[in-house]
N, C-alpha and C positions, 0 to 999 in steps of 0.2 A: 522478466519471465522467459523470454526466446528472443530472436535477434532474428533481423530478414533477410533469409537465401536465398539463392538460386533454389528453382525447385527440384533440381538433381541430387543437390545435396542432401535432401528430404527423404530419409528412410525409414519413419516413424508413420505407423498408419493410424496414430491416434487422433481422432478427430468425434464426431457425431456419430450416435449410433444410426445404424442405417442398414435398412432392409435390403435382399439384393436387387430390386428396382434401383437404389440408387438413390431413395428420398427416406427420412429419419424416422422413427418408426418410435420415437419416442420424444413426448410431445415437449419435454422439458429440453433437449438436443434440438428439437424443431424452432423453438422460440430462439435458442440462441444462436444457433442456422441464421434463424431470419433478420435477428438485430445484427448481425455481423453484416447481412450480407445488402446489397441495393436494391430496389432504393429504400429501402427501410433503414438507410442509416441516419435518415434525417434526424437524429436526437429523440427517436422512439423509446417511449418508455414500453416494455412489458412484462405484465404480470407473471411469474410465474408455479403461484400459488402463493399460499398460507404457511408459514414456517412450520407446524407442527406434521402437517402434512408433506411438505418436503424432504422432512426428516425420517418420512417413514418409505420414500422414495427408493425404487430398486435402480434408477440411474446413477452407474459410476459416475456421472459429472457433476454430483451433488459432493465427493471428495473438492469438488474447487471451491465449496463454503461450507463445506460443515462445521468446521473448527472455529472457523468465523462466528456462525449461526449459534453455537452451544451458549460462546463466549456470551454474543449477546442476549440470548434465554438465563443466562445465570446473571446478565447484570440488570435485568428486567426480564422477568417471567411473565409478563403481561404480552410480551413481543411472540408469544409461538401462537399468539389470535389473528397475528398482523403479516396483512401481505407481503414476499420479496417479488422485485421487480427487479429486471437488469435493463441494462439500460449502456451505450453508449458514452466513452469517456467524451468531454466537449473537448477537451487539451491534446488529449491523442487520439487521435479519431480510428486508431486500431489497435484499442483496447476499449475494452466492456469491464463492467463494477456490477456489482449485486446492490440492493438497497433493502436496508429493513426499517420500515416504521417501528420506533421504539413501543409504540403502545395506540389501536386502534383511537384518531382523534386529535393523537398528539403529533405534532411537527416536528418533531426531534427527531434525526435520520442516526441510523449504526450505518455506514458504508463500508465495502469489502476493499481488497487490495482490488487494483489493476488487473484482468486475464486477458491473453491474449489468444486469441481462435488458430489451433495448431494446423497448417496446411494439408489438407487430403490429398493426394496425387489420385487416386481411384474415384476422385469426385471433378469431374470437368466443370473447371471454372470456379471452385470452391476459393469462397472467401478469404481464407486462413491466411494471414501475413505472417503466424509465428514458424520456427522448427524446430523440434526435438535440440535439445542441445546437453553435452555432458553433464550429469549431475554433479560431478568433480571440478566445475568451469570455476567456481569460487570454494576455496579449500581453507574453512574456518581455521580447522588445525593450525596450518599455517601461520594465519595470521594473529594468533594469541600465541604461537610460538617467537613473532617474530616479536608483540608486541614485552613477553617476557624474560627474551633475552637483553632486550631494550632496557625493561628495570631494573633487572638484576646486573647490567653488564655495563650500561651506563650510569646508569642511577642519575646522580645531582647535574650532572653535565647536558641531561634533556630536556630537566626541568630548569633550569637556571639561565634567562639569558644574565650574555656578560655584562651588560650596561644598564639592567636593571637587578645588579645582584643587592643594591643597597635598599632595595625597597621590599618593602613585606609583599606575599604573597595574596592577590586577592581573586575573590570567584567574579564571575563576570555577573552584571545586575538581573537578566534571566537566563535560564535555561530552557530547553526544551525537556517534560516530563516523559519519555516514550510509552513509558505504563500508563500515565493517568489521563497520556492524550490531549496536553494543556501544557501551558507555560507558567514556571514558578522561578522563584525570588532563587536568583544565585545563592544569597547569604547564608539560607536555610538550607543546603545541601551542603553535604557533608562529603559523600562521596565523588569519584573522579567524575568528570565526564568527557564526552568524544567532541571534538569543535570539526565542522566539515567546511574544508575550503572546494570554492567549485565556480564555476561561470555563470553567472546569469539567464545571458542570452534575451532574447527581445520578447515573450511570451509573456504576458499580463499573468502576473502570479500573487498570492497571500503577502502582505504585508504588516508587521505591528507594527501600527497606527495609531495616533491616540482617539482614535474613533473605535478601533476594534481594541483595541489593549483590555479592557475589562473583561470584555467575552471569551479571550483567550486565555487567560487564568481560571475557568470556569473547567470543572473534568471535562473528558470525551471534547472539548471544543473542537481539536482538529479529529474527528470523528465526523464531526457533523457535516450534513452533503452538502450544504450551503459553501459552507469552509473547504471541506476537504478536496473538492472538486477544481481547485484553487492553488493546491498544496505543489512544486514541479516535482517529477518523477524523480528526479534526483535524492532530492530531500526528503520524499514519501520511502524510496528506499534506504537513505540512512538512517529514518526509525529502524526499519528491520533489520538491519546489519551492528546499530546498536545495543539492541536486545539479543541477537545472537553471537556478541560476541560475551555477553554478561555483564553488558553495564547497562545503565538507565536512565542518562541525560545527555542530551547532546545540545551541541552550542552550536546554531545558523545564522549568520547577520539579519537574514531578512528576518526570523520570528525571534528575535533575543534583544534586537535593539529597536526601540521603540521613535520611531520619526514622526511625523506631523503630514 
């Protein structure tokens, strides 16, 4: 979402609304003030309201889940009874997540993307790790440009390695569903998909397991906060880079091959 600067380079005065004393004057800006900031970062959950009611909120920083929130009122309409809370990432501890109970009772969590609390300079000592950065910093266009000149311009030469040209073409045994939020059978897709190569690194992350291997085939699984909360930043951003570039499965070692 933003990347940490210097605070000189911060020219963006978007932040919290706030009265001119200097403290938020709006109570949904207040709460996310306070989970941002210490020591309330200790892994606080807070409420901050009822979906339906949020939705009828005059705070701009209700754009940071509405899209989110509709999504999940249309895939259970039982969820505009049920509280969101935000709440601190455990994995990056400077990013926040919204949460909505699916439905008053039930256990099933919708979780939002990652935000990150954009830096106030007019606020001494203000929490904000993120800053403003060019909306043009990643240029879609681009990249289905680059990826169409590639088909049309290379064609068989990209698909084809040369020492497995004698072997038939095969899909990998899962994929990642980006739409359905769950992992299905390579066989049964039809269409391309994106394979993300990338690093590890040492952070205790989601694995297919054959302990979790059924749950993940199940919709929304990586949806859920149990799971998603689990998911590396990385890979949570190559759903979204999946779906915006117009395709809909992508292929990760960690959630596509199934280990013990």
């Amino acid at each position: 979402m933003a990347s940490v600067e210097d605070a000189e380079q911060i020219k963006s005065e978007r932040g919290v609304h706030q009265s001119s004393g200097g403290e938020p004057d709006c109570e949904i800006c207040s709460k996310i003030l306070s989970c941002s900031s210490p020591p309330h970062r200790a892994h606080t959950e807070l409420t901050l309201g009822i979906a339906e009611d949020l939705l009828r909120s005059q705070c701009s920083h209700m754009a940071l889940f509405q899209d989110w929130l509709h999504e999940c009122l249309t895939d259970d309409p039982r969820c505009a009874k049920s509280p969101i809370t935000i709440q601190e990432d455990y994995s990056y501890p400077e990013y926040i997540f919204f949460k909505l109970q699916s439905s008053p009772g039930n256990t099933r969590y919708f979780v939002s993307d990652r935000f990150g609390l954009l830096r106030k300079l007019t606020v001494p000592d203000h929490p904000g790790a993120m800053r403003a950065v060019d909306p043009q910093w990643i240029d879609l266009d681009i990249l289905k440009q680059w990826i169409t000149t590639c088909n049309t311009a290379h064609g068989v030469r990209c698909r084809e390695l040369p020492l497995l040209k004698h072997l038939e073409t095969t899909q990998p045994k899962y994929l990642v569903d980006t739409m359905e939020m769950c992992i299905v059978e390579g066989d049964r897709v039809e269409a391309e998909y994106i394979a993300l190569s990338y690093q590890w690194g040492q952070t205790k992350t989601i694995r297919n397991t054959t302990e979790l291997h059924e749950r993940l085939l199940k919709p929304n699984a990586l949806s859920d906060w149990e799971l998603a909360r689990h998911i590396p930043r990385t890979v949570s951003d190559a759903f979204v880079i999946v779906k915006a570039l117009g395709y809909r499965y992508l292929w990760v070692d960690a959630l596509c091959v199934v280990s013990t």
